[in-house]
C-alpha positions in Angstrom: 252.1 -29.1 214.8 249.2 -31.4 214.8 245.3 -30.7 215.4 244.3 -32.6 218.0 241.1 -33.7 216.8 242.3 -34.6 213.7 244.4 -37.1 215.4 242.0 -37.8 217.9 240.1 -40.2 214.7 242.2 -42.7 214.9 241.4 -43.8 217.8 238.1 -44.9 219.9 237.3 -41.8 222.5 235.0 -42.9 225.0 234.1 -39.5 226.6 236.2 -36.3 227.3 236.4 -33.6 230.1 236.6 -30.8 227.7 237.1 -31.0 223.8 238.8 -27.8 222.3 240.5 -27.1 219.6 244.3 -27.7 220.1 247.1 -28.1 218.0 250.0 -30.2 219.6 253.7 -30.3 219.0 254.2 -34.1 219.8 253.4 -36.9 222.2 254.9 -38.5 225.2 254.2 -41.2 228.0 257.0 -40.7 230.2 256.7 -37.2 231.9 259.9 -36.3 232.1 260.2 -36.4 228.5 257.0 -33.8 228.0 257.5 -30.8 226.0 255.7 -27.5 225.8 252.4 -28.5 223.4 252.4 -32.3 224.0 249.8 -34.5 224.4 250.5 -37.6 227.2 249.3 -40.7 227.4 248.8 -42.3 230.8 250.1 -45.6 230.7 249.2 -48.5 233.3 252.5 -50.3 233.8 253.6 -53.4 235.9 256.0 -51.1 238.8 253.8 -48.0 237.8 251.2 -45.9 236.5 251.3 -42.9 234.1 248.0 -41.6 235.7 249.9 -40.8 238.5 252.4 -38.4 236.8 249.5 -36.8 234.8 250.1 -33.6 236.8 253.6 -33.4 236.5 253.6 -33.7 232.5 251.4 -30.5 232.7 254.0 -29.0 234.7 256.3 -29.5 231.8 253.8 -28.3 229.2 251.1 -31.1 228.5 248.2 -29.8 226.6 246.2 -32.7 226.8 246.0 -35.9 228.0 244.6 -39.7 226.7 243.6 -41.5 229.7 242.1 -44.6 231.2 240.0 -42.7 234.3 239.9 -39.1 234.4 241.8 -37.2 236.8 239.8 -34.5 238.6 243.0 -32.5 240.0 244.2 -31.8 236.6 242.5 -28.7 234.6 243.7 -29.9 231.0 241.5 -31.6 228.1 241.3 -35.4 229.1 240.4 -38.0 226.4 239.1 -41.5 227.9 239.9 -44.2 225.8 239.9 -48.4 227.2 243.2 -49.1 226.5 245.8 -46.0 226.8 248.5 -48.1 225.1 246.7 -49.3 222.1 245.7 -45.8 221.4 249.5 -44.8 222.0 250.5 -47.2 219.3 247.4 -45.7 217.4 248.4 -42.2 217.6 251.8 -42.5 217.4 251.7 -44.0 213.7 249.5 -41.4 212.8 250.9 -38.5 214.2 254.4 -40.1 212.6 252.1 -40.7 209.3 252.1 -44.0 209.0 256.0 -44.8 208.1 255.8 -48.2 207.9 253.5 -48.7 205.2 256.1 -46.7 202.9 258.5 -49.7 203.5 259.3 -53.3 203.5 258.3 -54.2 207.0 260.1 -57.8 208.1 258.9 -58.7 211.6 260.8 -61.9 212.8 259.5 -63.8 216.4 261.2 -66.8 218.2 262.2 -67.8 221.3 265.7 -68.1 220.1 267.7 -66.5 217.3 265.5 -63.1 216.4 268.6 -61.1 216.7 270.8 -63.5 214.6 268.2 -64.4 212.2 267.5 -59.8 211.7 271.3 -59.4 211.3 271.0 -62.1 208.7 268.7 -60.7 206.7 269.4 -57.5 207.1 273.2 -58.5 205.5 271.7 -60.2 202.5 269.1 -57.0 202.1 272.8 -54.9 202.1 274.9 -57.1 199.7 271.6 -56.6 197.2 272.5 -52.9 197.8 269.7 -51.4 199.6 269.1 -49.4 202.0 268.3 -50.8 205.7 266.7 -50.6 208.8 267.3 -52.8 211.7 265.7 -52.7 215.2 266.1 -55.3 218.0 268.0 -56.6 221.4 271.0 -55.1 220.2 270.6 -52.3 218.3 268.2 -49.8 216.2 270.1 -49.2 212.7 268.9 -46.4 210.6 270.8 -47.0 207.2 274.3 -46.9 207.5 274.2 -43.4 209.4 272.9 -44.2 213.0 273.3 -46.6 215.2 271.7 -46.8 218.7 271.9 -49.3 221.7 268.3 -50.6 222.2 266.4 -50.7 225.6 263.8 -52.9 224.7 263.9 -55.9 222.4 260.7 -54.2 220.5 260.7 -50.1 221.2 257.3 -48.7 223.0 255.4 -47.9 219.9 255.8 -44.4 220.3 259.3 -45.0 220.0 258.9 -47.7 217.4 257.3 -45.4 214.9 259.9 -42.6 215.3 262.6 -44.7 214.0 260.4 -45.9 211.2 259.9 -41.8 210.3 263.3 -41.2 211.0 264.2 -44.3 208.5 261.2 -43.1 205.7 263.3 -39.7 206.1 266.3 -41.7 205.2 264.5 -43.4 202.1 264.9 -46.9 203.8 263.8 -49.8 202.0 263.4 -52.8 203.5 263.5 -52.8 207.7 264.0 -56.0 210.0 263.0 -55.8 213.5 262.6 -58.1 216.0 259.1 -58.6 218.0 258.9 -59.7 221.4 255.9 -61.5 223.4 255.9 -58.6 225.5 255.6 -56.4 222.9 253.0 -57.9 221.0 250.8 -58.3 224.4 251.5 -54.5 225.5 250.6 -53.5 221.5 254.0 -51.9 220.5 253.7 -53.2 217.4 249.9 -52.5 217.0 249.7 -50.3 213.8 253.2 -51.7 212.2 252.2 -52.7 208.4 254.6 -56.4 208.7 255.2 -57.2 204.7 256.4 -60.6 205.8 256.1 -62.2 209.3 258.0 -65.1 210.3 258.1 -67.6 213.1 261.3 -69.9 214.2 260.9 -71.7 217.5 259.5 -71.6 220.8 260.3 -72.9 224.2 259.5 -72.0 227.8 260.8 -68.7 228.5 258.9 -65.7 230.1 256.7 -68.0 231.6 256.2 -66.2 234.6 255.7 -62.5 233.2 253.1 -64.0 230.8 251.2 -66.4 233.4 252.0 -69.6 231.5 253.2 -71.2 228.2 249.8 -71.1 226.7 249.4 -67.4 227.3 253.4 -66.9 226.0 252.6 -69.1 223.0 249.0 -67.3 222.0 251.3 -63.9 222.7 253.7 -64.8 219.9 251.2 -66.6 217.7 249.6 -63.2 217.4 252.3 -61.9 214.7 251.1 -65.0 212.7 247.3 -65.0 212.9 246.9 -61.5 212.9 249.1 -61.1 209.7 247.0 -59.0 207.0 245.9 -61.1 203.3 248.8 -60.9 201.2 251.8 -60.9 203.9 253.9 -64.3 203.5 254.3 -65.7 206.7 257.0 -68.5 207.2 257.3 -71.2 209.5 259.4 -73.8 210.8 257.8 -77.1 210.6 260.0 -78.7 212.9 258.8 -76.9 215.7 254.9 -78.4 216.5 253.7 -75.1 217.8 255.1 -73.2 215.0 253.7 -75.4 212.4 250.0 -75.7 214.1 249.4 -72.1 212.6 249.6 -73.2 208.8 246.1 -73.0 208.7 245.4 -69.8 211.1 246.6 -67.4 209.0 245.2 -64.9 206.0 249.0 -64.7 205.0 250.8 -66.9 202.0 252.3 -69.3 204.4 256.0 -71.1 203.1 257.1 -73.3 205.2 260.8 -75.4 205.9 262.4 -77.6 208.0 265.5 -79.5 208.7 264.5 -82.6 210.2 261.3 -82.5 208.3 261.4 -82.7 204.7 257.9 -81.9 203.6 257.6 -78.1 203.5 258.5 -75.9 200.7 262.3 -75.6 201.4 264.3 -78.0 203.0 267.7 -78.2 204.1 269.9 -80.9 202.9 273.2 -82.5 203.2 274.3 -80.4 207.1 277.5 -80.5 208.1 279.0 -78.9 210.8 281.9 -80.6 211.6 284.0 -77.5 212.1 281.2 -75.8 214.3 280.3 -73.7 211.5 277.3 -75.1 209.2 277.6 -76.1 205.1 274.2 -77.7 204.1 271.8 -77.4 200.3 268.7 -75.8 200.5 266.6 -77.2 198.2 262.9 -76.0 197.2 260.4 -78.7 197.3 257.7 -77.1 196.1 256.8 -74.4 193.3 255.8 -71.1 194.9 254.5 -67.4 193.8 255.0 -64.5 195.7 253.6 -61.6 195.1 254.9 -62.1 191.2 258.2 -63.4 192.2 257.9 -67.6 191.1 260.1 -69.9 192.8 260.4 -73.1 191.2 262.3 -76.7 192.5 265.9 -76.0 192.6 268.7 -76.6 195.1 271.9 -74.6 196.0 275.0 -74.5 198.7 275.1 -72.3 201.4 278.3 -72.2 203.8 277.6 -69.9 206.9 280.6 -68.3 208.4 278.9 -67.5 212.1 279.3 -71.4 213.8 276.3 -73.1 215.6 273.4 -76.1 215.0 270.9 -72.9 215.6 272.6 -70.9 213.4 271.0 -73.0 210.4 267.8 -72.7 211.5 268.1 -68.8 211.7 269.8 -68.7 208.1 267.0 -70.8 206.6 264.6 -68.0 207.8 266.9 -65.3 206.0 267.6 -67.3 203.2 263.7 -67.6 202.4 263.2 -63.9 203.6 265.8 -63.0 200.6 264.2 -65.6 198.2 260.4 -64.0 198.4 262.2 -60.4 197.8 263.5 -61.1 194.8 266.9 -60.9 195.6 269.0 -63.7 193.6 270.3 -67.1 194.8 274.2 -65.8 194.5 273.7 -62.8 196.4 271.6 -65.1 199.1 274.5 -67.1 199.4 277.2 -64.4 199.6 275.4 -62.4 202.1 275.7 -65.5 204.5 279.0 -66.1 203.8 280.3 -62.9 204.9 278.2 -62.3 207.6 280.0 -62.7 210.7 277.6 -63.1 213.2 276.0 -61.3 216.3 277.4 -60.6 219.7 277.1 -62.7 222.1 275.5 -65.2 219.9 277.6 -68.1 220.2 280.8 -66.1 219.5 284.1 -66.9 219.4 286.2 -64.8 220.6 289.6 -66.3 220.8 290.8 -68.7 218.7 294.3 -70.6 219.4 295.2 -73.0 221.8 292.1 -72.6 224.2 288.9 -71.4 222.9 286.8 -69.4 224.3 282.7 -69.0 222.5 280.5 -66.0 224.6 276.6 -66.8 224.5 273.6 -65.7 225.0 272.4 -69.0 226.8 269.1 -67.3 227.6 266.6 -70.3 227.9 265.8 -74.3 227.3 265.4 -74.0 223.4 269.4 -71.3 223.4 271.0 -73.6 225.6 269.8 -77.3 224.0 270.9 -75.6 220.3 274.2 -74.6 222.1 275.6 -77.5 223.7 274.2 -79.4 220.6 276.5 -77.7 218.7 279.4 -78.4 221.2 279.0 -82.1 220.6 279.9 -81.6 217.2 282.8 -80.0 218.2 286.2 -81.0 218.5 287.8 -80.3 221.9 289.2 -81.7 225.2 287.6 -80.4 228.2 284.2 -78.0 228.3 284.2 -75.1 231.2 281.2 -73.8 231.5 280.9 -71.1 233.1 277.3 -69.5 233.4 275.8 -66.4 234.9 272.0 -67.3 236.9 269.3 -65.8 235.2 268.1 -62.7 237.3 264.5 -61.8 237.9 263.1 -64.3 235.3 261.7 -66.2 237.9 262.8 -69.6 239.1 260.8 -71.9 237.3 262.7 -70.6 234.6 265.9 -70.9 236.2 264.8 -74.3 237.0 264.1 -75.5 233.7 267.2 -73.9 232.3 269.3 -76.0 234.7 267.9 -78.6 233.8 268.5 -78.6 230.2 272.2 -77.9 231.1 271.9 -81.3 233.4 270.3 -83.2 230.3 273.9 -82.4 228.5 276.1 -82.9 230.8 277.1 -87.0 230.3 277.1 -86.4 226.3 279.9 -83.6 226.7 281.6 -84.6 230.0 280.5 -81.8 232.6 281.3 -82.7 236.1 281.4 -79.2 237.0 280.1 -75.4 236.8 281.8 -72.2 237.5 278.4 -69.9 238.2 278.0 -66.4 239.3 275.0 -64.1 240.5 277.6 -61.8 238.9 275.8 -58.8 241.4 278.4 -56.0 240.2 277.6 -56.6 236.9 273.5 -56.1 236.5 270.8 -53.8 237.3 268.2 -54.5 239.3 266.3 -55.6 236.7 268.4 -58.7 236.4 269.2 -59.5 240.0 269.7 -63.1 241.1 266.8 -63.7 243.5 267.2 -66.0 246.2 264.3 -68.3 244.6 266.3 -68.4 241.8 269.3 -69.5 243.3 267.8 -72.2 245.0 266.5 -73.5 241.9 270.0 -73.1 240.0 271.4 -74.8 243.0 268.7 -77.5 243.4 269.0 -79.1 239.9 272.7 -78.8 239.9 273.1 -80.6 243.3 270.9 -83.4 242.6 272.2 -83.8 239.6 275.8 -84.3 241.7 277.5 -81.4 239.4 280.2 -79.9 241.4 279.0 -76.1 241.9 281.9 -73.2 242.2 279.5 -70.3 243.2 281.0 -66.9 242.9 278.8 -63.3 243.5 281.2 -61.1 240.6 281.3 -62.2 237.9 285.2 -61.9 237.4 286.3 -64.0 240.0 283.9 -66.8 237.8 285.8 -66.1 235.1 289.3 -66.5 236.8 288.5 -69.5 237.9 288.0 -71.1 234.2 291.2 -69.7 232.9 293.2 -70.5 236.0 292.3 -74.1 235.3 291.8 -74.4 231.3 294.5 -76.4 229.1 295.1 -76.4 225.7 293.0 -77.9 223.4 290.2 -77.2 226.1 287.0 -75.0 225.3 285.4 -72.5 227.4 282.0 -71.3 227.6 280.4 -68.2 228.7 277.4 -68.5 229.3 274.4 -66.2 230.0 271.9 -63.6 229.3 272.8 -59.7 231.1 275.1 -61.4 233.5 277.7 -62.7 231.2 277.0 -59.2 228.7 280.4 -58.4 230.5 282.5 -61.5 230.2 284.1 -61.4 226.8 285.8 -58.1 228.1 286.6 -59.1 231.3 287.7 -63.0 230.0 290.0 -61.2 227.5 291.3 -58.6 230.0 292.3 -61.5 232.4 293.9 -63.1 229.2 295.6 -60.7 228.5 297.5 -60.4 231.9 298.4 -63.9 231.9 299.7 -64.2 228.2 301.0 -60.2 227.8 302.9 -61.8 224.6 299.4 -62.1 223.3 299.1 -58.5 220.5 296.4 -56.6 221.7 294.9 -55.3 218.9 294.3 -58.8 217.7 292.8 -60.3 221.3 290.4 -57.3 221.7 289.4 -57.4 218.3 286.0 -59.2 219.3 285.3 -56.3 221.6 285.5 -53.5 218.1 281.9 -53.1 217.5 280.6 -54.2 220.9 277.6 -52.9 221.9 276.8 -54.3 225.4 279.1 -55.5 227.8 281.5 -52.9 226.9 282.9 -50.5 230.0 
């Protein structure tokens, strides 16, 4: 139990309807969730509004209430604040009491490769032997003890800074966690002390739940500028958004690149002739970070997950690991047994035919993608790629169009798509705007199209017709989180010589797409 007034100072009350004293047993924004004692906060969403359920979370045992306009019907103590979910972020760390300021706080943005470029770091923070957190797309990791599937990329802050209590509890060290546009423009992260903040890529995505690439840029660019003095904030100079904010930060900035070779640390001698990247990182420049000095050197790195992006996503990790002290061998060994992410350019069977499961979420994921296919040795490529749902179809558009921009270099005179409608909630429905755009680019670009609505019949197709020494690809974001399991199902019938255990190995620690 809390005094309300006590936590009432960390935030900015405009006025109140009544102001007793209270004590209160926790807080909540969804009112289903409301327990006897809490204190809700009315949240103005996009499909809803928490003002509207005010009366219902008393009905449940709401004490009090933060709100954006008061609500006359309800006979409880109402605080007005301007922004309800600022001041939940607010609250919520201090009501949690401020967890992440007793840790190593790691908060990674991109368009593409947050999740890979987390896992990363989060194995070489566990080959230097401590103790872990980890919370993105995939899952919130709490040590080595729990393990949850994640709802949101970035958790509501309310949510956010009970894992980070739950992870103090745990005497977690260092935590990695992904942060989204959405979060950082809906304030999840708001009151999250970020120790080191860091800054891959960018590329058109979300461009129609932010407005437009300006707004989605200034959105992500946040993490960066708003980054307290003494933070280290690292950025990829080969990216010309990412490296405009160099100078718009109070952080230490490092920088690196691959193509350019002026920052900090560079990456040297790449190759990735078997898919899967060997390259030097060398350090340019002397550094000091927070006591730790990093002087010129070079050393080997061989990653074990495959991929063009994957490099780009190691580098981060690498330089994460390098400004925490932990040594060059453990760096390298922490990469070399890391064996990837689902669903980030996987492989999931090796042998005759190959088959790699991807995210293929956006321009920047699918460009890094089939990059790395034209490295590859192969015969045939079947591509076979689940429409984005509900992202809108300029989206869809532009993502077609980067597939188009590919196709000569790696010989694609065909796609195997699906609205894969069985497969997806409603949040992820193929619209018929969407479609049309898929369809559009495809057409004109005189693709052949096999359209399917389920998203197994896609996948038959491709196997039906794949020969050895040819490669398929399954491609796409919540519409192709199914496919491994359903391509290595449909395998399985047609080779039931094939041991089991081996194919569905893949599938072992799957978190999505799992039935």
């Amino acid at each position: 139990m809390i005094k309300l007034n006590e936590l009432l100072k960390s935030i900015d009350v405009l006025k109140t309807t009544q102001n007793k004293e209270i004590k209160i047993s926790g807080i909540s924004y969804h009112s289903q969730k409301v327990e006897i004692g809490h204190l809700f906060v009315c949240i103005k969403g996009e499909k809803t509004d928490g003002h509207k359920y005010l009366a219902q979370a008393v009905t449940h045992g709401a004490v009090a209430a933060i709100v954006e306009e008061i609500q006359d019907t309800v006979d409880i103590p109402q605080y007005v604040v301007k922004d309800s979910r600022k001041a939940l972020a607010q609250l919520g760390a201090e009501f949690y009491g401020q967890p992440s300021k007793e840790m190593q706080m790691v908060g990674i943005t991109a368009t593409n490769g947050k999740t890979t470029t987390s896992f990363m770091t989060n194995a070489i923070f566990e080959k230097h032997g401590l103790k872990t957190g980890l919370i993105g797309t995939v899952i919130v990791k709490i040590d080595d003890t729990t393990a949850v599937p994640s709802q949101l990329t970035t958790p509501e802050s309310l949510d956010l800074q009970s894992y980070l209590s739950q992870m103090k509890e745990r005497d977690v060290s260092n935590v990695c966690m992904e942060v989204s546009s959405i979060a950082l423009e809906m304030s999840r992260v708001e009151k999250v002390d970020f120790d080191i903040v860091t800054f891959n890529n960018i590329s058109r995505e979300h461009i129609d739940a932010h407005g437009s690439f300006e707004k989605y840029f200034e959105s992500k660019s946040s993490l960066i500028k708003n980054a307290k003095e003494g933070a280290v904030a690292i950025l990829n100079l080969d990216c010309p958004h990412v490296s405009s904010l160099v100078n718009q930060t109070k952080a230490q900035v490092v920088t690196f690149g691959i193509e350019k070779k002026d920052g900090h640390v560079v990456c040297k001698n790449l190759d990735l002739s078997t898919g899967r990247a060997k390259f030097t990182v060398e350090i340019l420049k002397p550094f000091t970070v927070k006591g730790i000095a990093l002087e010129p050197m070079a050393f080997n790195v061989e990653l074990s997950v495959p991929g063009y992006h994957s490099v780009y996503n190691s580098m981060v990790a690498i330089i994460i690991g390098l400004v925490s002290g932990i040594p060059v061998a453990t760096i390298q060994e922490g990469l070399k047994t890391f064996k990837g992410v689902e669903r980030r350019f996987e492989f999931i069977f090796e042998d005759d035919i190959k088959i790699i499961d991807d995210h293929f979420a956006n321009t920047g994921n699918i460009n890094v993608t089939l990059e790395t296919l034209k490295f590859m040795d192969y015969n045939k490529l079947h591509l076979v790629y689940a429409i984005r749902g509900e992202r809108g179809p300029v989206v869809n558009r532009e993502n077609s169009e980067a597939i188009v921009n590919w196709a000569a270099d790696l010989g694609l005179e065909e796609i195997v798509a699906t609205k894969s409608r069985s497969h997806v909630t409603d949040k992820d429905r193929v619209t018929e705007e969407e479609l049309y755009a898929f369809k559009d680019v495809i057409e004109k670009a005189n693709i052949k199209t096999h359209l399917y609505d389920e998203l197994p019949d896609a996948i038959a197709h491709a196997l039906k017709n794949v020969q050895p020494g040819d490669l398929v690809l399954l491609a796409g974001c919540q519409g192709m989180d199914f496919g491994a399991q359903i391509a290595l199902e449909q395998l399985h019938k047609m080779r039931p010589e094939l041991p089991k255990d081996k194919l569905f190995t893949p599938l072992k620690s799957r978190v999505a797409g799992i039935s």
